[in-house]
CHARMM internal coordinates of N, CA and C (Angstrom, degrees):
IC EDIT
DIST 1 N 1 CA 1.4665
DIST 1 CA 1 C 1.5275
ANGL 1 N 1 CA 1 C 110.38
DIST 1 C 2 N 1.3284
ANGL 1 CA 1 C 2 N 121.36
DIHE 1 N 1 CA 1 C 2 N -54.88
DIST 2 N 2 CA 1.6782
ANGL 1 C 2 N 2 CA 133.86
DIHE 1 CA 1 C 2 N 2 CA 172.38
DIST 2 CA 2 C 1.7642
ANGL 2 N 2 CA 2 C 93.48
DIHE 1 C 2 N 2 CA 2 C -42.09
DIST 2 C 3 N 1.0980
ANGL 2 CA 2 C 3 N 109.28
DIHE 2 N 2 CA 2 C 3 N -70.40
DIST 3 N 3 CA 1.3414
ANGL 2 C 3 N 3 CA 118.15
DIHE 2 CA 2 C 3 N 3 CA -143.80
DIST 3 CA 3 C 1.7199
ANGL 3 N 3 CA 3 C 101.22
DIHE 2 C 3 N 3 CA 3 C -61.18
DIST 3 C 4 N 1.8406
ANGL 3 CA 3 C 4 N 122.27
DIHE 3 N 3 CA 3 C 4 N -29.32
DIST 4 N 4 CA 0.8748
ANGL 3 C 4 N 4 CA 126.89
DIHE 3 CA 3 C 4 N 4 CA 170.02
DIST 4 CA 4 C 1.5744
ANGL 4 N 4 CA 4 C 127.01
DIHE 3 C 4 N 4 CA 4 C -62.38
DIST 4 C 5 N 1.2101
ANGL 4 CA 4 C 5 N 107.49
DIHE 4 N 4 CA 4 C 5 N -48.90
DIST 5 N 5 CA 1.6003
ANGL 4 C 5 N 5 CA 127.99
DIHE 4 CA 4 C 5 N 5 CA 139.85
DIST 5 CA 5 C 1.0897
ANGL 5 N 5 CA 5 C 110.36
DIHE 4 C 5 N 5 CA 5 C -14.19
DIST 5 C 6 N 1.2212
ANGL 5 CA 5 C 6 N 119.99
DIHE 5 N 5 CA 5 C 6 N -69.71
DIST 6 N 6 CA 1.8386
ANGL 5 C 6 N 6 CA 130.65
DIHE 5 CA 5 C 6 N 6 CA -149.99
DIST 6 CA 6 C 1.6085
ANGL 6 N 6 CA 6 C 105.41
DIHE 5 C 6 N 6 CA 6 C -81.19
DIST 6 C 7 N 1.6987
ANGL 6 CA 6 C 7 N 111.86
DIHE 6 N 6 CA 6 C 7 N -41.20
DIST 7 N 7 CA 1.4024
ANGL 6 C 7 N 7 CA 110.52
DIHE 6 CA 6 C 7 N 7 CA 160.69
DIST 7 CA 7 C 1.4133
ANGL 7 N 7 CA 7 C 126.69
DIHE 6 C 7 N 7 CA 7 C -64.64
DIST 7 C 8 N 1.3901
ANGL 7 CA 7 C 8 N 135.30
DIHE 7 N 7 CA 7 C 8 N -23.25
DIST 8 N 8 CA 1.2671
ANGL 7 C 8 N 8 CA 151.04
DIHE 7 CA 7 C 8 N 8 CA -139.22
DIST 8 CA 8 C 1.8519
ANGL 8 N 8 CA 8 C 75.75
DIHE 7 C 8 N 8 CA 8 C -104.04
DIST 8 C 9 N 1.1478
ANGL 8 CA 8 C 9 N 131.06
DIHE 8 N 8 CA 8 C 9 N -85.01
DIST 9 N 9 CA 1.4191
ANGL 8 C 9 N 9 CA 147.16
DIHE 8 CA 8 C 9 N 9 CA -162.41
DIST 9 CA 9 C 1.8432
ANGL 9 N 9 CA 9 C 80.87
DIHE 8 C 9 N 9 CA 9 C -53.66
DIST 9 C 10 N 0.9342
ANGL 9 CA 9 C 10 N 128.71
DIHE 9 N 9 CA 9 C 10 N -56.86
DIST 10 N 10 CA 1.3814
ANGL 9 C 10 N 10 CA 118.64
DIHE 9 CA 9 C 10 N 10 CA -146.85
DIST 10 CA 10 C 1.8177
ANGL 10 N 10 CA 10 C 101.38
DIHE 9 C 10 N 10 CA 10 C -71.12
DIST 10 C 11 N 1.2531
ANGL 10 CA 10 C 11 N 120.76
DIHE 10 N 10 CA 10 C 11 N -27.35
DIST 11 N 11 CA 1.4226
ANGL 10 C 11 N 11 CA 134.35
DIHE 10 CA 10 C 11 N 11 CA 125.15
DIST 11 CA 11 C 1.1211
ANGL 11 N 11 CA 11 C 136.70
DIHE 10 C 11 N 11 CA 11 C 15.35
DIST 11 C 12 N 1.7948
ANGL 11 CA 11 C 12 N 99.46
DIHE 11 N 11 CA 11 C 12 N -103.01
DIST 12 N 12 CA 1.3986
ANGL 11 C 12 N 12 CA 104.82
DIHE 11 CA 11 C 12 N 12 CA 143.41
DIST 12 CA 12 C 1.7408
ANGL 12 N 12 CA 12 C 150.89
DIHE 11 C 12 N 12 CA 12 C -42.67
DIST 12 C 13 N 1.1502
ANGL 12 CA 12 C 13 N 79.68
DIHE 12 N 12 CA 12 C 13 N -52.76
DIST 13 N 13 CA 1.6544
ANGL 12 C 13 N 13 CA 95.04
DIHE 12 CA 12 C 13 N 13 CA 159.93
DIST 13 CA 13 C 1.9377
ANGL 13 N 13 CA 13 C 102.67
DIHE 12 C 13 N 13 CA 13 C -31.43
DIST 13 C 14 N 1.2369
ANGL 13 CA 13 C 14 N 93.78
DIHE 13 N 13 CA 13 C 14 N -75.84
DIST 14 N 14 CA 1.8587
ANGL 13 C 14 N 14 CA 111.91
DIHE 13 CA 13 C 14 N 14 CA -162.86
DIST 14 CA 14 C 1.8941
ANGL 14 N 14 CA 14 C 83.80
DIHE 13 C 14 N 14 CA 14 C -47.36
DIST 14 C 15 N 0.8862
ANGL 14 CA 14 C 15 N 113.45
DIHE 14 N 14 CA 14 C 15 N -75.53
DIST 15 N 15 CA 1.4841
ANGL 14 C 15 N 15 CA 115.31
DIHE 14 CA 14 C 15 N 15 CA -152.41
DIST 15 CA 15 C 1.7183
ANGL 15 N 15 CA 15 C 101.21
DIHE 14 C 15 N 15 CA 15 C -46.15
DIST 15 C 16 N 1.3546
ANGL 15 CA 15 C 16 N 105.24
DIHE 15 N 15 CA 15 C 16 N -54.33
DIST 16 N 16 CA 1.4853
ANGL 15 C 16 N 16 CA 108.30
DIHE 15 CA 15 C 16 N 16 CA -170.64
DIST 16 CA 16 C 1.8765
ANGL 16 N 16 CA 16 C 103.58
DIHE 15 C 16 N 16 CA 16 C -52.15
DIST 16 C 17 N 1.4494
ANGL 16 CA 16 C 17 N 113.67
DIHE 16 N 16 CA 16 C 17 N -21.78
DIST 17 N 17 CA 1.4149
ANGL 16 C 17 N 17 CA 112.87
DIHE 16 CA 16 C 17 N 17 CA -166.64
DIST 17 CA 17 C 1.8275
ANGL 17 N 17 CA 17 C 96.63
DIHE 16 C 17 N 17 CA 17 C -96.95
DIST 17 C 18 N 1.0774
ANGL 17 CA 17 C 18 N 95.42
DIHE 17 N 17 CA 17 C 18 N -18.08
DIST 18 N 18 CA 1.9204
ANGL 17 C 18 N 18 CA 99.40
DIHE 17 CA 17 C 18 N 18 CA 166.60
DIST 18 CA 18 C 1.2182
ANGL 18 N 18 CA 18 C 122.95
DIHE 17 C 18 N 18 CA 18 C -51.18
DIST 18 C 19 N 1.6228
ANGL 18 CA 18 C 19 N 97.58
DIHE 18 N 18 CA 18 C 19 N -59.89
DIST 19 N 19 CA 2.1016
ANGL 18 C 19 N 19 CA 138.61
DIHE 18 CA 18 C 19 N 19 CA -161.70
DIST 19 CA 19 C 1.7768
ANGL 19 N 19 CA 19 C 68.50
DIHE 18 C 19 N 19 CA 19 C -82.29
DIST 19 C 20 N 1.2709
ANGL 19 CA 19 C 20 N 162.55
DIHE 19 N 19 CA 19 C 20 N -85.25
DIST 20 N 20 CA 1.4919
ANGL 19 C 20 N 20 CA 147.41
DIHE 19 CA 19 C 20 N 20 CA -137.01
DIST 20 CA 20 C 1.3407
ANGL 20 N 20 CA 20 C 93.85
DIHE 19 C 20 N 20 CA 20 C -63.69
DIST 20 C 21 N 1.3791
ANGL 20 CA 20 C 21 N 137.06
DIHE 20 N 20 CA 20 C 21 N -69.02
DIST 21 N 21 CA 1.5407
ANGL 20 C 21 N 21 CA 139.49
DIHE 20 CA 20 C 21 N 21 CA -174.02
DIST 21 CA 21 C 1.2877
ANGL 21 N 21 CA 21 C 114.49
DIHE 20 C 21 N 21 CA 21 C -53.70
DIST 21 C 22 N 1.4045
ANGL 21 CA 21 C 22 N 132.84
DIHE 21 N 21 CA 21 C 22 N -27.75
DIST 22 N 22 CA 1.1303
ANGL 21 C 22 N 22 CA 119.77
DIHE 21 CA 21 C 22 N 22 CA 172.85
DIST 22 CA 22 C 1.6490
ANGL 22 N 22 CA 22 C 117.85
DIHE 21 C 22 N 22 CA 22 C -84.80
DIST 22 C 23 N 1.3237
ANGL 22 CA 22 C 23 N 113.47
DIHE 22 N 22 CA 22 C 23 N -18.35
DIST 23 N 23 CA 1.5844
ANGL 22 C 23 N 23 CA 126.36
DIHE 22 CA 22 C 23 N 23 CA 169.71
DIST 23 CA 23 C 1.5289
ANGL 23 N 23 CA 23 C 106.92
DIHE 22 C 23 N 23 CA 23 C -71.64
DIST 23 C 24 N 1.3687
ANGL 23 CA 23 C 24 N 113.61
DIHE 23 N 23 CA 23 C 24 N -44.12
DIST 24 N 24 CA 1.5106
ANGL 23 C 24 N 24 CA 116.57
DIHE 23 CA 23 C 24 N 24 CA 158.82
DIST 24 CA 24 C 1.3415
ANGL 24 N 24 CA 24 C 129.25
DIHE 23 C 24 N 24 CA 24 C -18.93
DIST 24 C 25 N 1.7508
ANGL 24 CA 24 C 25 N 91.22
DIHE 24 N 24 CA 24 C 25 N -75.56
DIST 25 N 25 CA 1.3717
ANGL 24 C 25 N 25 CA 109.94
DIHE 24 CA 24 C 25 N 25 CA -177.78
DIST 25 CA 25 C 1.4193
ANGL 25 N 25 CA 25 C 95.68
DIHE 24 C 25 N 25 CA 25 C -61.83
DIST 25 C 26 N 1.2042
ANGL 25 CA 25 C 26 N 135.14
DIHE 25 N 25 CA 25 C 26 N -86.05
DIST 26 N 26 CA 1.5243
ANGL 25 C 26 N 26 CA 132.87
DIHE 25 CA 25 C 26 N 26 CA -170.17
DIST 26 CA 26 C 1.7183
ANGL 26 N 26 CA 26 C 123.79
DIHE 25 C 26 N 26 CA 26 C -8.78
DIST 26 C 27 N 1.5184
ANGL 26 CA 26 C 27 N 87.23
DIHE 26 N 26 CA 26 C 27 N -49.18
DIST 27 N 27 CA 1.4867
ANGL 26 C 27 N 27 CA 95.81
DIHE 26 CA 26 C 27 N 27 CA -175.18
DIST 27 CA 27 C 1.8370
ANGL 27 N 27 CA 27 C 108.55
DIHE 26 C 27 N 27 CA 27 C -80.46
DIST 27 C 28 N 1.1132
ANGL 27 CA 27 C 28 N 94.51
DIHE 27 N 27 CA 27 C 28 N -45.01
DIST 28 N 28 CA 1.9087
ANGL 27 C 28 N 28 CA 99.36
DIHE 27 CA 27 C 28 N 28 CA 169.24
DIST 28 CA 28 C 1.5255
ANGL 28 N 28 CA 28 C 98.91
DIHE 27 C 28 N 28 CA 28 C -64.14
DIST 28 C 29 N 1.2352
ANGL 28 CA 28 C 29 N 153.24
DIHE 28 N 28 CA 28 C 29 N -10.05
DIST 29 N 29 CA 1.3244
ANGL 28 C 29 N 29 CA 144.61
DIHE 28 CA 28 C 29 N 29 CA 153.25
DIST 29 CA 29 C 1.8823
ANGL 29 N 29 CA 29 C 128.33
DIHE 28 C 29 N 29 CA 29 C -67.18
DIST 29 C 30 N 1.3648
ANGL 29 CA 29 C 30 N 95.51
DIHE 29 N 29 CA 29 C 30 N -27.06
DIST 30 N 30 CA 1.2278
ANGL 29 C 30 N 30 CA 128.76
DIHE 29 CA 29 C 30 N 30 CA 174.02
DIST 30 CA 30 C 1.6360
ANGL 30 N 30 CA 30 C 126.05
DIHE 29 C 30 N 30 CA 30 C -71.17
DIST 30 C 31 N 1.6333
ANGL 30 CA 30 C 31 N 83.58
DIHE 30 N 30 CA 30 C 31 N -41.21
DIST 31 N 31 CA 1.6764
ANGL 30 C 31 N 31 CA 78.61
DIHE 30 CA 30 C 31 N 31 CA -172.12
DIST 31 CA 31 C 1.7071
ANGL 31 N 31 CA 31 C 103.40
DIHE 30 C 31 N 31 CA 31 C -101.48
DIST 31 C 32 N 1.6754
ANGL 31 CA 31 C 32 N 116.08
DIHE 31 N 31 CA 31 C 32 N -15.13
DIST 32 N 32 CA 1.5181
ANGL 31 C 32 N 32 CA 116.93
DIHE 31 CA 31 C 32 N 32 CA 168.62
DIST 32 CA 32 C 1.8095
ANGL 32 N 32 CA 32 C 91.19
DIHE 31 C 32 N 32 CA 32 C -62.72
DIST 32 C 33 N 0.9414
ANGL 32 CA 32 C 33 N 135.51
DIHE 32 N 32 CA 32 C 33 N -17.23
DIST 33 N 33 CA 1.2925
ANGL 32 C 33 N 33 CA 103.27
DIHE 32 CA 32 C 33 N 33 CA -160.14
DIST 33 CA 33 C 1.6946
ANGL 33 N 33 CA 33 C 108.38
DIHE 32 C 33 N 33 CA 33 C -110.34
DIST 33 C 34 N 1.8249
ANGL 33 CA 33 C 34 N 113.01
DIHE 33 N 33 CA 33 C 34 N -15.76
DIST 34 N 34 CA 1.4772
ANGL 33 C 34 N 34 CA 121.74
DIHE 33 CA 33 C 34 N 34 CA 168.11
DIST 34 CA 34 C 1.6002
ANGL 34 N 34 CA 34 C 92.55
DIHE 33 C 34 N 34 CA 34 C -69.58
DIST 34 C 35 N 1.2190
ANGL 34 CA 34 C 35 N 133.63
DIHE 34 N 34 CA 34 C 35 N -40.50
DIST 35 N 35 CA 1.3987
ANGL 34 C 35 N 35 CA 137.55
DIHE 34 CA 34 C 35 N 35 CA -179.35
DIST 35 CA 35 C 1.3437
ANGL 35 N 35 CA 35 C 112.07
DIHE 34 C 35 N 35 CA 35 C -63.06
DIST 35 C 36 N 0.9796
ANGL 35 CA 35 C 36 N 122.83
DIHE 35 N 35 CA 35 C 36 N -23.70
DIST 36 N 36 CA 1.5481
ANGL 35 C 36 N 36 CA 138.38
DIHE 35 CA 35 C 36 N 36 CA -177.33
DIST 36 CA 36 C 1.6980
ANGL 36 N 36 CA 36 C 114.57
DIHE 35 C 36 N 36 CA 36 C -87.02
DIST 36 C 37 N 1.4216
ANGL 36 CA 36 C 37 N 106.41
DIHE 36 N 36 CA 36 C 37 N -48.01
DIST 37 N 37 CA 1.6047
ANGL 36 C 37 N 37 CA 114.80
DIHE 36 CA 36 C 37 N 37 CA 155.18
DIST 37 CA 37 C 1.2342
ANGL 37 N 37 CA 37 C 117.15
DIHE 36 C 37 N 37 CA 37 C -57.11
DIST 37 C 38 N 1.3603
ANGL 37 CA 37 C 38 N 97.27
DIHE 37 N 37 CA 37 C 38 N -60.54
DIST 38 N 38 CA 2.0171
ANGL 37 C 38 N 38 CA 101.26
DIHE 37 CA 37 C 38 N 38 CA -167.58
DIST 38 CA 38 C 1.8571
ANGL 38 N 38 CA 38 C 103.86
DIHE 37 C 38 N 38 CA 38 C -44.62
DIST 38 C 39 N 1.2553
ANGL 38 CA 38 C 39 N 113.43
DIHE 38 N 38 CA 38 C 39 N -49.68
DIST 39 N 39 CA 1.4788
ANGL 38 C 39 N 39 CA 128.77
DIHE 38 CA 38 C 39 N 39 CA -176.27
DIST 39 CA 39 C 1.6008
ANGL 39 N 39 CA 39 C 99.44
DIHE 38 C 39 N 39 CA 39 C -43.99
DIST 39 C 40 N 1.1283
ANGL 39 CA 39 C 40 N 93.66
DIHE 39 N 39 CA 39 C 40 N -53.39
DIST 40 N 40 CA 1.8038
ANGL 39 C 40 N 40 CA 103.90
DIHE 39 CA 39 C 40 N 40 CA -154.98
DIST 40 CA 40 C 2.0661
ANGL 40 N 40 CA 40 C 101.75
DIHE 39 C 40 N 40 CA 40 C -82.12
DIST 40 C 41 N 1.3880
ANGL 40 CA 40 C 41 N 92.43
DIHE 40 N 40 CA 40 C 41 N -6.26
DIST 41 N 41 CA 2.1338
ANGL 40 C 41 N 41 CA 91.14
DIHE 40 CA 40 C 41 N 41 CA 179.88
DIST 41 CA 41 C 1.4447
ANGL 41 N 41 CA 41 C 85.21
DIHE 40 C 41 N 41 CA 41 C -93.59
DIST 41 C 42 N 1.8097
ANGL 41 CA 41 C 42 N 131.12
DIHE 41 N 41 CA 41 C 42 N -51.84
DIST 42 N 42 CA 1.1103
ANGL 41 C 42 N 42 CA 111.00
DIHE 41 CA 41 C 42 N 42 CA -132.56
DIST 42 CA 42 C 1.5615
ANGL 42 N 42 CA 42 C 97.10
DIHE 41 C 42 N 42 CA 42 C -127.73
DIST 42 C 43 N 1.2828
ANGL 42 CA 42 C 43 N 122.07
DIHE 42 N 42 CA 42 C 43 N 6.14
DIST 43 N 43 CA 1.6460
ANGL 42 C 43 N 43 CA 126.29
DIHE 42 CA 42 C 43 N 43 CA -178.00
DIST 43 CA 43 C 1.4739
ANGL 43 N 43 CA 43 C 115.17
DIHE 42 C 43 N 43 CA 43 C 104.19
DIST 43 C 44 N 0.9976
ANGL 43 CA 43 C 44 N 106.41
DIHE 43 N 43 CA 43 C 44 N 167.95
DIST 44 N 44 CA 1.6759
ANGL 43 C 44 N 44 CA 96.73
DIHE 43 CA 43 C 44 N 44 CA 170.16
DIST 44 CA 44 C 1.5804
ANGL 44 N 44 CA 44 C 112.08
DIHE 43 C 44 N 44 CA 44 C -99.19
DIST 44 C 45 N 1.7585
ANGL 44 CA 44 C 45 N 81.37
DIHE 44 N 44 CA 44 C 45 N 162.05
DIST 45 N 45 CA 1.6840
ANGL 44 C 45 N 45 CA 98.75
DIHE 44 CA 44 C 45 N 45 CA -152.60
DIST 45 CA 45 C 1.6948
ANGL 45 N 45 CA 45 C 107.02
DIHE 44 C 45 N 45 CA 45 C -62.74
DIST 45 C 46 N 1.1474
ANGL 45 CA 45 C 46 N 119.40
DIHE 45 N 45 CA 45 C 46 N 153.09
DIST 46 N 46 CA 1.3474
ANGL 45 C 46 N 46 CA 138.38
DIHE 45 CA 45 C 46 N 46 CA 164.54
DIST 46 CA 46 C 1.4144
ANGL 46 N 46 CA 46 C 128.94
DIHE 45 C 46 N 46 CA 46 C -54.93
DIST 46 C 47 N 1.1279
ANGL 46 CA 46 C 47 N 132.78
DIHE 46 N 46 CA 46 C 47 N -19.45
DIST 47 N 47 CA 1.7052
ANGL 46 C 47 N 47 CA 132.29
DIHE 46 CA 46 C 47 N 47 CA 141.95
DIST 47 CA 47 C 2.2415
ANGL 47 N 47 CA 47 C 93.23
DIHE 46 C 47 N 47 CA 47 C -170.22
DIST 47 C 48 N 1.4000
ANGL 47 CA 47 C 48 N 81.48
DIHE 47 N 47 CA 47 C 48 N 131.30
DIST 48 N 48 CA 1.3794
ANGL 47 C 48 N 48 CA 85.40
DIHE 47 CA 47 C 48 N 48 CA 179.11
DIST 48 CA 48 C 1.7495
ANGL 48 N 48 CA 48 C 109.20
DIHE 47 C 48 N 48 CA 48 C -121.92
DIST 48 C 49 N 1.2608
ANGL 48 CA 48 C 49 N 122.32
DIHE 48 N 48 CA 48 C 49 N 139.52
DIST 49 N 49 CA 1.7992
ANGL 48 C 49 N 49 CA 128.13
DIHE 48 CA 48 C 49 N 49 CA 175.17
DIST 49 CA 49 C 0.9834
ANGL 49 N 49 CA 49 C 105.64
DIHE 48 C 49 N 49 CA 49 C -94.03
DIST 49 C 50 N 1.7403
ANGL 49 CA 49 C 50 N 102.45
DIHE 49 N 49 CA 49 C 50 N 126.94
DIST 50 N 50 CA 1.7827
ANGL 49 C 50 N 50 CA 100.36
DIHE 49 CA 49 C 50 N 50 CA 163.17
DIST 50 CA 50 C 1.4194
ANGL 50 N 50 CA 50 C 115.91
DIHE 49 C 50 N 50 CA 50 C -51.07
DIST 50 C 51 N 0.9546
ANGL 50 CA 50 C 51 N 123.43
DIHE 50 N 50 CA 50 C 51 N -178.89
DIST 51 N 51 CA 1.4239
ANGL 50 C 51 N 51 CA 127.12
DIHE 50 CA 50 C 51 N 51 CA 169.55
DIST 51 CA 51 C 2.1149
ANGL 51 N 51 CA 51 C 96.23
DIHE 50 C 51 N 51 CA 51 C -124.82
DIST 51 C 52 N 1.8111
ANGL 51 CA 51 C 52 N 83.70
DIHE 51 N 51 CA 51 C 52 N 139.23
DIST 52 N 52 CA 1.7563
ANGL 51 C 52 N 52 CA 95.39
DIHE 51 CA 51 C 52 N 52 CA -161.69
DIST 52 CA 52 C 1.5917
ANGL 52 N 52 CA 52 C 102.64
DIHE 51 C 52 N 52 CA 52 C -49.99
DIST 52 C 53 N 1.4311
ANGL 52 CA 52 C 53 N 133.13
DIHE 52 N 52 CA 52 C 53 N 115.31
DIST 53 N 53 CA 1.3211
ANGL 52 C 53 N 53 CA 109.03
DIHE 52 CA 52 C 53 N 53 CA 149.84
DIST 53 CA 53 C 1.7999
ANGL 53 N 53 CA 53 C 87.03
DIHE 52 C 53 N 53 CA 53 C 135.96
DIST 53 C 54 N 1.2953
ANGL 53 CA 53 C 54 N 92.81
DIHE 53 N 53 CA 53 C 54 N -32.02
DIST 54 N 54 CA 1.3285
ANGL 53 C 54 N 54 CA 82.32
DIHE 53 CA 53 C 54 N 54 CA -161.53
DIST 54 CA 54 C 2.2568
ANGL 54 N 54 CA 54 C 117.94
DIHE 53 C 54 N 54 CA 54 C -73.23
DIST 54 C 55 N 1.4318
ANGL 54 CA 54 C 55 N 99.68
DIHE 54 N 54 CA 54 C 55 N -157.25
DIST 55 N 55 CA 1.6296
ANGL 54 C 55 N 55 CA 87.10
DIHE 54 CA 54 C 55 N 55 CA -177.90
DIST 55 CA 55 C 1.8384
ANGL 55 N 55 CA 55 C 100.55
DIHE 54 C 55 N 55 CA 55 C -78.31
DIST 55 C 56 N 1.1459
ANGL 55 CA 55 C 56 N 129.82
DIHE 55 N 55 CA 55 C 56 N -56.52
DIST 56 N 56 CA 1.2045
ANGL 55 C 56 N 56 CA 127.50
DIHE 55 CA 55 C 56 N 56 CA 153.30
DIST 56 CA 56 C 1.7882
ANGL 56 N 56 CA 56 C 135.85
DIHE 55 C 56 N 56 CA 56 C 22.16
DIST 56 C 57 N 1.5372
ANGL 56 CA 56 C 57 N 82.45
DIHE 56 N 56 CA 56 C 57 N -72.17
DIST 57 N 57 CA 1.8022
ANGL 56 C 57 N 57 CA 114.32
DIHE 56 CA 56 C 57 N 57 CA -163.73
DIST 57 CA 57 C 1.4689
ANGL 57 N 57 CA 57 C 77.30
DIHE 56 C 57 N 57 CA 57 C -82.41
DIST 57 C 58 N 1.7147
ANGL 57 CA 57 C 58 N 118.86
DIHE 57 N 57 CA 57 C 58 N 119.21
DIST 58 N 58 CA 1.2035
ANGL 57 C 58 N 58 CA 136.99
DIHE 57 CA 57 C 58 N 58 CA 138.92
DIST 58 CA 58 C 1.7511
ANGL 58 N 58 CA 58 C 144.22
DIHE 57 C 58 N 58 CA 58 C -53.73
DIST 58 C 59 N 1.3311
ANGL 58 CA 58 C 59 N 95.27
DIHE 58 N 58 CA 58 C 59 N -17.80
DIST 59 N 59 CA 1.1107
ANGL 58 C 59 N 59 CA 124.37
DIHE 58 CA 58 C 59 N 59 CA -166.65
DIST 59 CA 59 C 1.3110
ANGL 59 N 59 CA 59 C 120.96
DIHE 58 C 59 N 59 CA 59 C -73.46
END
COOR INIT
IC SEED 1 N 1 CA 1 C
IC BUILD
């Protein structure tokens, strides 16, 4: 019974961490693309930092 429990929650867990990553992505889709306007109304930006880790950062 526990152990069914423990898979059942462990379950949820995964999915709820799915439904967070896919809101992720959504929202990181969102802001490349206000970033993508803003660029294109007002020029591109004046010195920009990768952020560590990301595709960007060469390093």
């Amino acid at each position: 019974m526990h152990y069914e429990l423990y898979l059942e929650n462990l379950e949820l867990k995964k999915r709820l961490i799915e439904a967070q990553l896919q809101l992720l992505h959504m929202q990181y889709a969102a802001v490349l693309q206000e970033m993508e306007r803003f660029s294109t109304e007002y020029g591109p930006p004046v010195h920009t930092e990768a952020v560590p880790g990301s595709r960007e950062d060469n390093s």
